[in-house]
C-alpha positions as a Markdown table, in Angstrom:
| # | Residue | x | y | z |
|---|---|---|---|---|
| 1 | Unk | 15.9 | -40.6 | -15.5 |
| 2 | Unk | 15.5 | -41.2 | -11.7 |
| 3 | Unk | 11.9 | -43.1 | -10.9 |
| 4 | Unk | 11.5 | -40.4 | -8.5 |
| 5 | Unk | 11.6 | -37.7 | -10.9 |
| 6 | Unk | 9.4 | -39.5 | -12.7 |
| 7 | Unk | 6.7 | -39.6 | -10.1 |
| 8 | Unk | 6.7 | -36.1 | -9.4 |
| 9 | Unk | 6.5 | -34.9 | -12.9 |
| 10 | Unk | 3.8 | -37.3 | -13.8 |
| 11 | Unk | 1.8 | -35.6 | -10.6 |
| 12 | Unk | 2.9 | -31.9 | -12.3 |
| 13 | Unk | 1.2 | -33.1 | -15.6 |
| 14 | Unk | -1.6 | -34.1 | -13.9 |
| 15 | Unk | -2.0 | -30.7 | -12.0 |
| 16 | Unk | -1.9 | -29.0 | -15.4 |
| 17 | Unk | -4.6 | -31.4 | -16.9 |
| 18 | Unk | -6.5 | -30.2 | -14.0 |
| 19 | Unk | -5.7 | -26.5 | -15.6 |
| 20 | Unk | -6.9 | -27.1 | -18.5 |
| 21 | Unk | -9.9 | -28.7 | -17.1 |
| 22 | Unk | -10.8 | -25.2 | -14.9 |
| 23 | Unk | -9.8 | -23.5 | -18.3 |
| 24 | Unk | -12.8 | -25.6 | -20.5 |
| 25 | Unk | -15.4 | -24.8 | -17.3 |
| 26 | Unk | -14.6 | -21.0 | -17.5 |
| 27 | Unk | -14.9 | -20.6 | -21.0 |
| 28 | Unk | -18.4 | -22.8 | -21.1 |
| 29 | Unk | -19.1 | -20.1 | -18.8 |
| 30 | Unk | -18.5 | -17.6 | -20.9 |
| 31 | Unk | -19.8 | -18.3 | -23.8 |
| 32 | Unk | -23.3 | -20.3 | -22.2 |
| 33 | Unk | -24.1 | -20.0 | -18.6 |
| 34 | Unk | -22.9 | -21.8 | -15.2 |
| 35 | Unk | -24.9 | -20.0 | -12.6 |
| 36 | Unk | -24.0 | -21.8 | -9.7 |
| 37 | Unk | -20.1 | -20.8 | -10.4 |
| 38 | Unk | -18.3 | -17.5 | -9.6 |
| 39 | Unk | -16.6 | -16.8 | -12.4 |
| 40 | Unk | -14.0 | -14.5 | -10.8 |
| 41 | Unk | -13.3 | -16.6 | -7.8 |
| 42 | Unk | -12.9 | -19.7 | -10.0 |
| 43 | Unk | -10.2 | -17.6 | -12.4 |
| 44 | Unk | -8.2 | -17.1 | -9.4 |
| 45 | Unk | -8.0 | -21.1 | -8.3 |
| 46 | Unk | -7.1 | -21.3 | -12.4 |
| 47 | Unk | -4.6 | -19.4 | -12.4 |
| 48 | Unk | -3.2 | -19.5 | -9.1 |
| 49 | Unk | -3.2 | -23.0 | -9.3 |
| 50 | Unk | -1.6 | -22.8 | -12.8 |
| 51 | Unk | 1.7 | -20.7 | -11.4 |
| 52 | Unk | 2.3 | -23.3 | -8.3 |
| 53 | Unk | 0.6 | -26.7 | -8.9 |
| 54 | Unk | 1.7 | -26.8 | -12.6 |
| 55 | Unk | 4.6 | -24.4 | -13.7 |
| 56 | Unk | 6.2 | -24.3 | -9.9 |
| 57 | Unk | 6.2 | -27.4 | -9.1 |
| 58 | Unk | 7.5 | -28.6 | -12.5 |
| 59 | Unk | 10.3 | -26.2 | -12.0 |
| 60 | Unk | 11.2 | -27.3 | -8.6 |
| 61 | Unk | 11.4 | -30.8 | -9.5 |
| 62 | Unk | 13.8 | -30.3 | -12.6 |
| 63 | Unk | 16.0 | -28.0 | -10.4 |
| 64 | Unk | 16.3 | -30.5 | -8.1 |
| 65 | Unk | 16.6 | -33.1 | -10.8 |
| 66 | Unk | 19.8 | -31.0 | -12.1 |
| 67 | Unk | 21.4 | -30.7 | -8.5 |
| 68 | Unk | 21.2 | -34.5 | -8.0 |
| 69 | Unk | 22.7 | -34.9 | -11.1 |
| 70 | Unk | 26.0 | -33.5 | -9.7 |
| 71 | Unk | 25.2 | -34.4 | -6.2 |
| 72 | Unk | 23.4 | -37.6 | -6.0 |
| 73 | Unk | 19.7 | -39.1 | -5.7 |
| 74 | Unk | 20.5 | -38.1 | -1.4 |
| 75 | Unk | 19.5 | -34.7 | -2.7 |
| 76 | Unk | 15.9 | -35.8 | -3.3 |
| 77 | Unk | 14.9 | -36.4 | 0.6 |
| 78 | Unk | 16.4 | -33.0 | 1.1 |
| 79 | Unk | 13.9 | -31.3 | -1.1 |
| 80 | Unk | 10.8 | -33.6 | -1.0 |
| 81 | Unk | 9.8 | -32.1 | 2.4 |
| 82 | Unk | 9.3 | -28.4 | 0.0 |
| 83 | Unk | 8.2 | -30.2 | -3.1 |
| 84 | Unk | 5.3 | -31.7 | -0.9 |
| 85 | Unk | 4.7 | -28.5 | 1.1 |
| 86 | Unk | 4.4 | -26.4 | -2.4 |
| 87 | Unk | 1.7 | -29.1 | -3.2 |
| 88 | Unk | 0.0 | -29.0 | -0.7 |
| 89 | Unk | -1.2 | -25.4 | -0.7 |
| 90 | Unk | -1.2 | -25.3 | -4.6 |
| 91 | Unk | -4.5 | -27.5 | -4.0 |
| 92 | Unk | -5.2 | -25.5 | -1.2 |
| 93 | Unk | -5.5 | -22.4 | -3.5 |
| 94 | Unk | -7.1 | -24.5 | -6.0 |
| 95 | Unk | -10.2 | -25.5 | -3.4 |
| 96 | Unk | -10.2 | -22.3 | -1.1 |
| 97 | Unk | -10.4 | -19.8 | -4.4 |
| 98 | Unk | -13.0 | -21.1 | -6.1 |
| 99 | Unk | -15.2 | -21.0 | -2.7 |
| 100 | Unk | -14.6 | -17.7 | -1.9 |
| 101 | Unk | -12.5 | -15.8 | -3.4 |
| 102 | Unk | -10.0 | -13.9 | -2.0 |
| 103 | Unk | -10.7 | -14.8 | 1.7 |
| 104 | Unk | -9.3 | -16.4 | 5.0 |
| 105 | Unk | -8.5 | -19.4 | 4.0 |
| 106 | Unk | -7.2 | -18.6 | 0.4 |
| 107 | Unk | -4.7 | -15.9 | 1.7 |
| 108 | Unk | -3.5 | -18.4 | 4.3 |
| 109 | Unk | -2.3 | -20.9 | 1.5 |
| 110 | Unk | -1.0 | -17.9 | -1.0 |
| 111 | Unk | 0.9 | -16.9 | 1.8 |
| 112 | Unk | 2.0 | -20.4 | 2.9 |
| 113 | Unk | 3.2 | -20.6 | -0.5 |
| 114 | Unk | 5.1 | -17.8 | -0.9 |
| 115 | Unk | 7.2 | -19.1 | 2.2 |
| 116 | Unk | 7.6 | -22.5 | 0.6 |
| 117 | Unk | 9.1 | -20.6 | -2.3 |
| 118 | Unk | 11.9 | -18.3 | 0.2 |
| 119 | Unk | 12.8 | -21.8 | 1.6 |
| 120 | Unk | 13.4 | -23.1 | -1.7 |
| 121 | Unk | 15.6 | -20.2 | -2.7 |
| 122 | Unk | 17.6 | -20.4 | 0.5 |
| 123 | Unk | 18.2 | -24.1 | 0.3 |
| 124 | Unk | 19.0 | -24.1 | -3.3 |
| 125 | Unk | 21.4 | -21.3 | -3.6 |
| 126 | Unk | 22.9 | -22.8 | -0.8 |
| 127 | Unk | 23.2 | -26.0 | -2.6 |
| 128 | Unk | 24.5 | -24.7 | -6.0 |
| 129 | Unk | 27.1 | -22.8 | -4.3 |
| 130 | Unk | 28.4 | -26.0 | -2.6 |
| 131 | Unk | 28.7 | -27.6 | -6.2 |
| 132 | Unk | 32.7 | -28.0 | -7.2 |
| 133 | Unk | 31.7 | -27.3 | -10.9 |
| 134 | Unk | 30.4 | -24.1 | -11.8 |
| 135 | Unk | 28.7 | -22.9 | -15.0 |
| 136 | Unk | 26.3 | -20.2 | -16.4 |
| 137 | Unk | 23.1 | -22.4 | -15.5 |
| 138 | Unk | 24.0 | -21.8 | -12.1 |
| 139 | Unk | 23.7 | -17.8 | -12.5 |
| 140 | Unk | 19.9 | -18.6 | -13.9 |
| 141 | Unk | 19.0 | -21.1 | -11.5 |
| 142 | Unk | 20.1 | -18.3 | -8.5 |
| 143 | Unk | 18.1 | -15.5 | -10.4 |
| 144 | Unk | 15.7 | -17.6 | -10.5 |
| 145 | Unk | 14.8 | -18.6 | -7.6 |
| 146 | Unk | 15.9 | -14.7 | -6.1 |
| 147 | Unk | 13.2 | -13.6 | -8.5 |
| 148 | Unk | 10.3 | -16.0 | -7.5 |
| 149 | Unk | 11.1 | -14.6 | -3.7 |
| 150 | Unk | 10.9 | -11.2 | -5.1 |
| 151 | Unk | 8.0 | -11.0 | -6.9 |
| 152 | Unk | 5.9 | -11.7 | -3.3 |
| 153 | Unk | 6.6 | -8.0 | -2.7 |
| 154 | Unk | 4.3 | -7.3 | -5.4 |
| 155 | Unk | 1.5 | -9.7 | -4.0 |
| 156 | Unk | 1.8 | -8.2 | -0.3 |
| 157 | Unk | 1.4 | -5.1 | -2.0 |
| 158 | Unk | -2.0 | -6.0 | -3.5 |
| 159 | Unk | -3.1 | -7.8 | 0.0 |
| 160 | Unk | -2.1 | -4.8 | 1.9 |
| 161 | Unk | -4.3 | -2.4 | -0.4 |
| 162 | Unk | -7.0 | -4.9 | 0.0 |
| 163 | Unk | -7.0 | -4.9 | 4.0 |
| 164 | Unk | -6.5 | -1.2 | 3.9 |
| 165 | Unk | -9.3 | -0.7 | 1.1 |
| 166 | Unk | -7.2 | 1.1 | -1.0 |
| 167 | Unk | -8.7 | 1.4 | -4.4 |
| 168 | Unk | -6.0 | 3.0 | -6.4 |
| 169 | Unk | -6.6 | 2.0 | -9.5 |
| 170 | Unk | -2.7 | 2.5 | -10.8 |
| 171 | Unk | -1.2 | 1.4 | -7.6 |
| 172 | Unk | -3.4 | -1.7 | -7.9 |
| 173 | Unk | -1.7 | -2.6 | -11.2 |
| 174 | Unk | 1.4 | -1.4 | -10.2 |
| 175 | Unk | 1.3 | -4.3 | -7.8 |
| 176 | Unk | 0.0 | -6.7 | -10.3 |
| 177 | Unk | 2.3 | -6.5 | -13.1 |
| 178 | Unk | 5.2 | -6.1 | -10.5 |
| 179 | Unk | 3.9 | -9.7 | -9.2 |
| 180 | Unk | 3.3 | -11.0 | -12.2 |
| 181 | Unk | 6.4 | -10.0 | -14.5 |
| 182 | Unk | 8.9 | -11.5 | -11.9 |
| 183 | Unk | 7.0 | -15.0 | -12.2 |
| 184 | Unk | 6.6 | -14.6 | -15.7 |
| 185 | Unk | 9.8 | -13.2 | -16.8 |
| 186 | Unk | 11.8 | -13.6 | -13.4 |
| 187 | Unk | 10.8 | -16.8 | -11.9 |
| 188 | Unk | 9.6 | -19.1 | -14.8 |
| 189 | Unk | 11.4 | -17.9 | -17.7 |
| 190 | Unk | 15.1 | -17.9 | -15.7 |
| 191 | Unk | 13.8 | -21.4 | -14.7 |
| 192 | Unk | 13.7 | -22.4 | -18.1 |
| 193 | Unk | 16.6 | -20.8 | -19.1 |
| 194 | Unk | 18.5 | -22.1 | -16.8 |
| 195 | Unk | 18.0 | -25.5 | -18.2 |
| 196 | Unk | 18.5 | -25.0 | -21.5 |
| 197 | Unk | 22.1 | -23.4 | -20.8 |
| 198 | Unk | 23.0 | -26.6 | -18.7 |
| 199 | Unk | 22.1 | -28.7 | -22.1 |
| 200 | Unk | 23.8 | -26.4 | -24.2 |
| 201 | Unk | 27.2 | -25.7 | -22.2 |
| 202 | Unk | 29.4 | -28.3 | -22.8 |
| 203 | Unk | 29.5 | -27.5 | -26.3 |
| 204 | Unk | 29.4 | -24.0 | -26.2 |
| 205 | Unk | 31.6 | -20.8 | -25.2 |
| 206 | Unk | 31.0 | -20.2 | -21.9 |
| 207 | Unk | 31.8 | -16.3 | -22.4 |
| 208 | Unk | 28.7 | -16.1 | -25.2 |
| 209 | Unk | 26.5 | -18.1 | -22.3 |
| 210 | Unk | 27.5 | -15.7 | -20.1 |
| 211 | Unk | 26.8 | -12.6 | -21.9 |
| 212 | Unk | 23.5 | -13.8 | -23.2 |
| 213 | Unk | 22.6 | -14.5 | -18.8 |
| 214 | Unk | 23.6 | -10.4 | -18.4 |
| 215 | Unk | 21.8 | -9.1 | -21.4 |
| 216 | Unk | 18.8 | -10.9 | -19.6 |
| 217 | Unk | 19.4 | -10.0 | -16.3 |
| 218 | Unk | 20.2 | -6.9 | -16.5 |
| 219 | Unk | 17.4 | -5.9 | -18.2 |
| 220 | Unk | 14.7 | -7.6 | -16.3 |
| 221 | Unk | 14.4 | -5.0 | -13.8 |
| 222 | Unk | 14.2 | -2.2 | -16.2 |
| 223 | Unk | 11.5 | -4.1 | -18.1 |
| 224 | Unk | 9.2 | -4.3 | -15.4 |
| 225 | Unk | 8.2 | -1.2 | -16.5 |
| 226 | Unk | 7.2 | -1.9 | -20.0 |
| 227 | Unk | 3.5 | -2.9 | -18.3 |
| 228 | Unk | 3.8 | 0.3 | -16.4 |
| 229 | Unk | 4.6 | 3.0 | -19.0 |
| 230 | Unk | 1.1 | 4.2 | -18.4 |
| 231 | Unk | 2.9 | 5.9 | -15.2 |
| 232 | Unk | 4.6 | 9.0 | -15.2 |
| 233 | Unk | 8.3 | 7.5 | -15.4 |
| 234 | Unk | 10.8 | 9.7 | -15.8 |
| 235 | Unk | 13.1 | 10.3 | -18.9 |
| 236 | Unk | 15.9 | 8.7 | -18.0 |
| 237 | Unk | 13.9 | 5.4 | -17.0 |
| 238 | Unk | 12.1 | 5.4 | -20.4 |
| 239 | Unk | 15.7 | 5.1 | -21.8 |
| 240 | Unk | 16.6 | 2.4 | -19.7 |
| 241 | Unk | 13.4 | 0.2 | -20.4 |
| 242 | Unk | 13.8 | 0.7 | -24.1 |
| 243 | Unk | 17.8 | -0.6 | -23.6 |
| 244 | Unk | 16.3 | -3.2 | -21.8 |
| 245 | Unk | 13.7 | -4.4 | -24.4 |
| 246 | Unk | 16.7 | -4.0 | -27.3 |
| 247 | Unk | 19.3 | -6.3 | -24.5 |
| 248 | Unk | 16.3 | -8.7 | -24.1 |
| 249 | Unk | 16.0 | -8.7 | -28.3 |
| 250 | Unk | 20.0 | -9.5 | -28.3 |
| 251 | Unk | 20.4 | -12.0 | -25.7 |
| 252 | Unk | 17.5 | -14.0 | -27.5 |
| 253 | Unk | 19.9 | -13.8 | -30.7 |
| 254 | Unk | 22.7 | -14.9 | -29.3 |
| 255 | Unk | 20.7 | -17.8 | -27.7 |
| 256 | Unk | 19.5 | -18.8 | -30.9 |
| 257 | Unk | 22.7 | -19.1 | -32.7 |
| 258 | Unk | 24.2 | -20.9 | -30.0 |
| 259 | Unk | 21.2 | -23.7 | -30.8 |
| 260 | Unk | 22.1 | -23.3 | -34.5 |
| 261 | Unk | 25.5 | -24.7 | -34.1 |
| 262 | Unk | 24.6 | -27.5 | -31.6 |
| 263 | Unk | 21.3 | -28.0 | -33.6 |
| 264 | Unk | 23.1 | -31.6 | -35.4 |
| 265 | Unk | 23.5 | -33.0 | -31.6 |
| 266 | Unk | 20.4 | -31.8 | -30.7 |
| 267 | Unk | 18.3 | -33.7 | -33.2 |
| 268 | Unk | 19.8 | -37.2 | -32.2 |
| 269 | Unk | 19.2 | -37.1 | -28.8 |
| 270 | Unk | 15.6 | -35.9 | -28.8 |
| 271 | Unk | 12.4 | -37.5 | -30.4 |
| 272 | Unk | 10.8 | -35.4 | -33.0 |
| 273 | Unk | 8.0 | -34.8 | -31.2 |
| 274 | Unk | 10.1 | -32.9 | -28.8 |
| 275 | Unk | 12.0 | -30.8 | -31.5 |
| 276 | Unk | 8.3 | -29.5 | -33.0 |
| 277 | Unk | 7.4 | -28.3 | -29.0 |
| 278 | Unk | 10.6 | -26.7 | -28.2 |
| 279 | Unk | 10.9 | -24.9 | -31.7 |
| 280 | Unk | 7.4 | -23.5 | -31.0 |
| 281 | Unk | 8.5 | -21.9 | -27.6 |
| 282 | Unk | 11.0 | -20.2 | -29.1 |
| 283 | Unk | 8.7 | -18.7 | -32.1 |
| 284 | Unk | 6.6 | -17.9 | -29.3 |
| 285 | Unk | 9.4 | -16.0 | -27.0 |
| 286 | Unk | 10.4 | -14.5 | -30.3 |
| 287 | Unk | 7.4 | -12.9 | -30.9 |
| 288 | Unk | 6.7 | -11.9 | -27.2 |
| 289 | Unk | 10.2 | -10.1 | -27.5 |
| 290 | Unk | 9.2 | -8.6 | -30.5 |
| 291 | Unk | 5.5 | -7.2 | -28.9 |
| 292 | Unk | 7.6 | -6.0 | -25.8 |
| 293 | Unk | 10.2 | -3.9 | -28.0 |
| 294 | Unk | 7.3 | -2.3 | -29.8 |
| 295 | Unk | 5.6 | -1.9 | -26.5 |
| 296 | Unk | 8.1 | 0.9 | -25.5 |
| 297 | Unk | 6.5 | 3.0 | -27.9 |
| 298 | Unk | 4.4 | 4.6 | -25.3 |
| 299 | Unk | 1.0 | 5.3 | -27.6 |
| 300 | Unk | 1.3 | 1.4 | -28.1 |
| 301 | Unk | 1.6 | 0.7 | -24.7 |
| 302 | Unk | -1.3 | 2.5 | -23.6 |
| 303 | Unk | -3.4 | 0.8 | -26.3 |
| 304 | Unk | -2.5 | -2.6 | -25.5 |
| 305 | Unk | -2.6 | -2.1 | -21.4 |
| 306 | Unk | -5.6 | -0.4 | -22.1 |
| 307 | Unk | -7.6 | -3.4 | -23.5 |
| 308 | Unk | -8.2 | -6.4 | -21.3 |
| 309 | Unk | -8.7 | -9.1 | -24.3 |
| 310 | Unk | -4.9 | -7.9 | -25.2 |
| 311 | Unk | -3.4 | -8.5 | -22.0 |
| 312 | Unk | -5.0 | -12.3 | -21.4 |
| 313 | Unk | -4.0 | -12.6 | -25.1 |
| 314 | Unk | -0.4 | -11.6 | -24.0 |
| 315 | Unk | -0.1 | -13.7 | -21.1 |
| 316 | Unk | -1.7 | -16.9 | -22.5 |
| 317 | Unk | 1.6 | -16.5 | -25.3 |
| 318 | Unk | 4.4 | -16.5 | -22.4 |
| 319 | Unk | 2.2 | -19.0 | -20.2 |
| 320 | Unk | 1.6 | -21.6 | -22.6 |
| 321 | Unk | 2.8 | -21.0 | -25.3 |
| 322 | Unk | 6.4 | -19.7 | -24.2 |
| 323 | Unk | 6.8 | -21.6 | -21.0 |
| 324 | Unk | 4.3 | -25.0 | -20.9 |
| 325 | Unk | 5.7 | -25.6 | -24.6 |
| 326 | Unk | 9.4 | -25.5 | -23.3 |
| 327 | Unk | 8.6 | -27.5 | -20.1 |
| 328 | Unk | 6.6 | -30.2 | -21.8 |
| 329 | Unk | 9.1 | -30.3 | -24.7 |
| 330 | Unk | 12.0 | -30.6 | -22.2 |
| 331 | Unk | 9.9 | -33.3 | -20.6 |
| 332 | Unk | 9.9 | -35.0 | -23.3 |
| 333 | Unk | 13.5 | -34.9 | -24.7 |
| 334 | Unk | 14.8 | -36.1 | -21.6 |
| 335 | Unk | 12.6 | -38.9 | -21.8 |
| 336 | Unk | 11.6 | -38.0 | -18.0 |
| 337 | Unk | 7.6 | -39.8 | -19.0 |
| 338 | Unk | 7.0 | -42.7 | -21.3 |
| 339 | Unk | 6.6 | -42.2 | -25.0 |
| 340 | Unk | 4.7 | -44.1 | -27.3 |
| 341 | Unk | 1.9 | -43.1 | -30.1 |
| 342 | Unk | -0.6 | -41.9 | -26.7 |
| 343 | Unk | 2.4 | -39.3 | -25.9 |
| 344 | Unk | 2.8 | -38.4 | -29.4 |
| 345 | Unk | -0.9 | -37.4 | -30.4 |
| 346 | Unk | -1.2 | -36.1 | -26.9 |
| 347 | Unk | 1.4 | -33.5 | -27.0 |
| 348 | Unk | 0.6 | -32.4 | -31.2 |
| 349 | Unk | -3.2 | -32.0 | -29.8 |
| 350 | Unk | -2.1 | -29.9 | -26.7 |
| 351 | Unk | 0.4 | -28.0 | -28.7 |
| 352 | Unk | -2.3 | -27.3 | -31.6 |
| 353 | Unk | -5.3 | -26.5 | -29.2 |
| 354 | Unk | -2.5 | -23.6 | -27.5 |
| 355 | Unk | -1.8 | -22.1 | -31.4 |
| 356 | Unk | -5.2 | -22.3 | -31.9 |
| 357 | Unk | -6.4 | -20.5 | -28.4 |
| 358 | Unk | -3.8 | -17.9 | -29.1 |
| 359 | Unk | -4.9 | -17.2 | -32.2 |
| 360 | Unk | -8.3 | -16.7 | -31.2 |
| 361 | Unk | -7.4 | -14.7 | -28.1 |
| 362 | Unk | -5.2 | -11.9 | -30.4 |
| 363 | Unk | -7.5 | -11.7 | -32.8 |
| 364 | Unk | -10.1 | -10.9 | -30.2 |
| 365 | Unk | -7.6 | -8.7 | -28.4 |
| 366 | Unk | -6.9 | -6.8 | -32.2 |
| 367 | Unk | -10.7 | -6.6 | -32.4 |
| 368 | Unk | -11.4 | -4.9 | -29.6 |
| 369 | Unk | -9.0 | -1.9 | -29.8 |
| 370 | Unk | -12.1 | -1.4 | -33.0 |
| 371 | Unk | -14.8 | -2.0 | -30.5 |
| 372 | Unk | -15.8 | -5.0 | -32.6 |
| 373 | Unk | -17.3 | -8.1 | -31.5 |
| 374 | Unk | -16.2 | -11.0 | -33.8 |
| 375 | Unk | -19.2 | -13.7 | -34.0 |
| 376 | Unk | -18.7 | -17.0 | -31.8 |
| 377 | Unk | -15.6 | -16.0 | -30.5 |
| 378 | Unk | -16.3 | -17.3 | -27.4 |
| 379 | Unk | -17.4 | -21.2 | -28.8 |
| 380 | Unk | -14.2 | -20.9 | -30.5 |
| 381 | Unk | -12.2 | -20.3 | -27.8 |
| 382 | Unk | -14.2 | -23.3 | -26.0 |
| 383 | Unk | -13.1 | -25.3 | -28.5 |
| 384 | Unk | -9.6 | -24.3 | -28.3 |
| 385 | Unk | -10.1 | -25.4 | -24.8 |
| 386 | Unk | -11.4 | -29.1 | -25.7 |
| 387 | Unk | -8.6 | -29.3 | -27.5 |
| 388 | Unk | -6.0 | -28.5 | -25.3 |
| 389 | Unk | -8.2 | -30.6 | -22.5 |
| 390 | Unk | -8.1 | -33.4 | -24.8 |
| 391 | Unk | -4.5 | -33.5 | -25.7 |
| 392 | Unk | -3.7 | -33.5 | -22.1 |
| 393 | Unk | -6.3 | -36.6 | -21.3 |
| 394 | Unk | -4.4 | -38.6 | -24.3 |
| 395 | Unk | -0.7 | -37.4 | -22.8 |
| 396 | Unk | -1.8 | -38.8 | -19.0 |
| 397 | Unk | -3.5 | -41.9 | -20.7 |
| 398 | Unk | 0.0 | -42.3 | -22.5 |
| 399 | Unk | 1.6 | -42.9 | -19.1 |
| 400 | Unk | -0.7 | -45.8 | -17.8 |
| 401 | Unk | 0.9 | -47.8 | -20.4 |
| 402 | Unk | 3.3 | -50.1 | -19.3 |
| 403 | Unk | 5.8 | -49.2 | -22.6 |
| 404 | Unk | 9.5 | -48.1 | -21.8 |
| 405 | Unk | 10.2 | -45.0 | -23.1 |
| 406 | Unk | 10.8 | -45.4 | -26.8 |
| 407 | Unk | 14.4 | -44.1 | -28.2 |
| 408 | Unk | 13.8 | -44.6 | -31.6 |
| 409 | Unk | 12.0 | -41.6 | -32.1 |
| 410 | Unk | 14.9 | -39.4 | -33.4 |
């Protein structure tokens, strides 16, 4: 793997260390007390921070990665211009938030960052399109990167209620989960996809790759409205979004065989370690899946929407558990970072602290639909912070030492 891909993902791990690090301050705060912090301004540099310094910018560097693949290591000076421009107002967000909030500054680098990620799109669709080869990875990589650009709409939809003081209370979440399903489910989890079709085509039928892409794509749009069947939809869009979740539910399958039969070639060219991380984001997408298709009953819906502890609970699983998994798994079979024992305990203490956070987070979520407090949930879910903190230390640690990577571990 290029030296240059290298260097840029290292920097992504690093922004996610510092993720984790906001993540162990906020739940301290929590659960004791840190006056001197603004807990809802400092969420916002988390998370903001989280979608472009971390999950963005890994993306963008292993699209590019893929494209100079089949184009050459030229195409790297073509993009670094955007992959430094997205980090530069990724730490912009993550200094401006925390100060104050949702202010001049902070909108002026959300913004700038929204533009770094139309001139991605542009440049990249333009790219793939000039490739001789075509496959199905190319139809994710283009949804992809379409979806990222259209999931802004949602964010200049909160920013205009907020300079015109609107305080809609379902037009403000309407915005919201509009913004945040097309990262989620547009932008990140295309991403993803995307690169796991290019490692699975060339040994499998390109017409079952294919139909597993429209299964997806078609029912993205429709899904949106699986966080929004607390509005008065109509009948015929109810039908649609409950297609959509059962299309979602049988694009997954088809995935998943497709890994069954390649699963023998798989296992040799990836270390173990990698195989544990990549078979955990797909439990985890399974059972997001699953909670979406019983989501469309609408008595459900309302529950879970209803209760804030359910929602984070929810997003931590395709965050971290669906999407950091896969990226740090893929990471790591392609031997992009070195790996040695460091890398090893690193990522099984990272990957534990995320089972263990979710765990605590959904059975907080379930306890509060009975209005019951569970007893040192919040230390536990400090701890489950430490631990993901520390298995993050012991991965960046793992790359100061000057070991090649290590291709026994298969």
């Amino acid at each position: 793997m290029s030296l240059y891909v290298q260097r840029w993902i290292k920097i992504a791990l690093f922004n996610l260390f510092i993720v984790a690090s906001i993540g162990v301050v906020l739940r301290y705060k929590i659960a004791f007390s840190l006056p001197f912090i603004d807990q809802k301004h400092l969420l916002h540099g988390h998370s903001h921070f989280a979608f472009a310094g971390w999950i963005s910018q890994a993306l963008m560097i292993l699209l590019v990665a893929y494209l100079a693949a089949q184009k050459g290591e030229a195409v790297y000076k073509r993009y670094r211009w955007l992959l430094y421009a997205n980090l530069i107002t990724a730490y912009g967000m993550l200094i401006t938030f925390p100060i104050e909030g949702y202010g001049f500054y902070s909108i002026i680098f959300s913004t700038l960052s929204i533009f770094v990620s139309y001139f991605f799109a542009l440049l990249y669709w333009r790219d793939l399109n000039a490739l001789e080869i075509k496959n199905t990875a190319h139809s994710w990589f283009k949804a992809a990167v379409f979806f990222n650009a259209l999931s802004s709409l949602g964010a200049f939809a909160l920013a205009g209620m907020m300079v015109a003081k609107i305080s809609h209370q379902n037009w403000y979440l309407a915005a919201e989960y509009f913004y945040l399903h097309f990262q989620y489910n547009g932008w990140f989890f295309f991403a993803c996809m995307g690169l796991l079709t290019a490692k699975l085509s060339a040994h499998a039928n390109p017409v079952i790759l294919k139909r597993v892409f429209l299964l997806f794509v078609t029912a993205l749009v429709p899904a949106y409205f699986l966080s929004a069947l607390w509005m008065n939809i109509p009948l015929w869009v109810y039908v649609m979004v409950i297609i959509a979740a059962f299309a979602q539910v049988a694009g997954w399958i088809y995935t998943i065989s497709i890994i069954k039969r390649q699963s023998k070639i798989l296992k040799v060219t990836m270390p173990p370690v990698a195989k544990w991380l990549l078979l955990f984001s797909a439990i985890a997408l399974s059972i997001k899946l699953l909670l979406q298709l019983g989501s469309t009953i609408p008595s459900l819906s309302d529950l879970a929407f209803g209760f804030r502890p359910i929602v984070i609970g929810y997003l931590h699983l395709v965050l971290l558990g669906v999407i950091t998994l896969f990226l740090v798994g893929y990471i790591l079979a392609n031997y992009i970072v070195t790996i040695n024992k460091y890398t090893l305990a690193g990522a099984i203490i990272f990957t534990c602290g995320i089972i263990i956070n979710e765990i605590f987070l959904m059975t907080q979520g379930v306890a509060a639909l009975y209005y019951t407090n569970i007893p040192f949930i919040n230390e536990a879910l400090l701890v489950a912070a430490l631990i993901m903190f520390t298995g993050l230390l012991l991965l960046l640690i793992s790359q100061k030492k000057n070991s090649k990577p290590d291709l026994n571990h298969n």
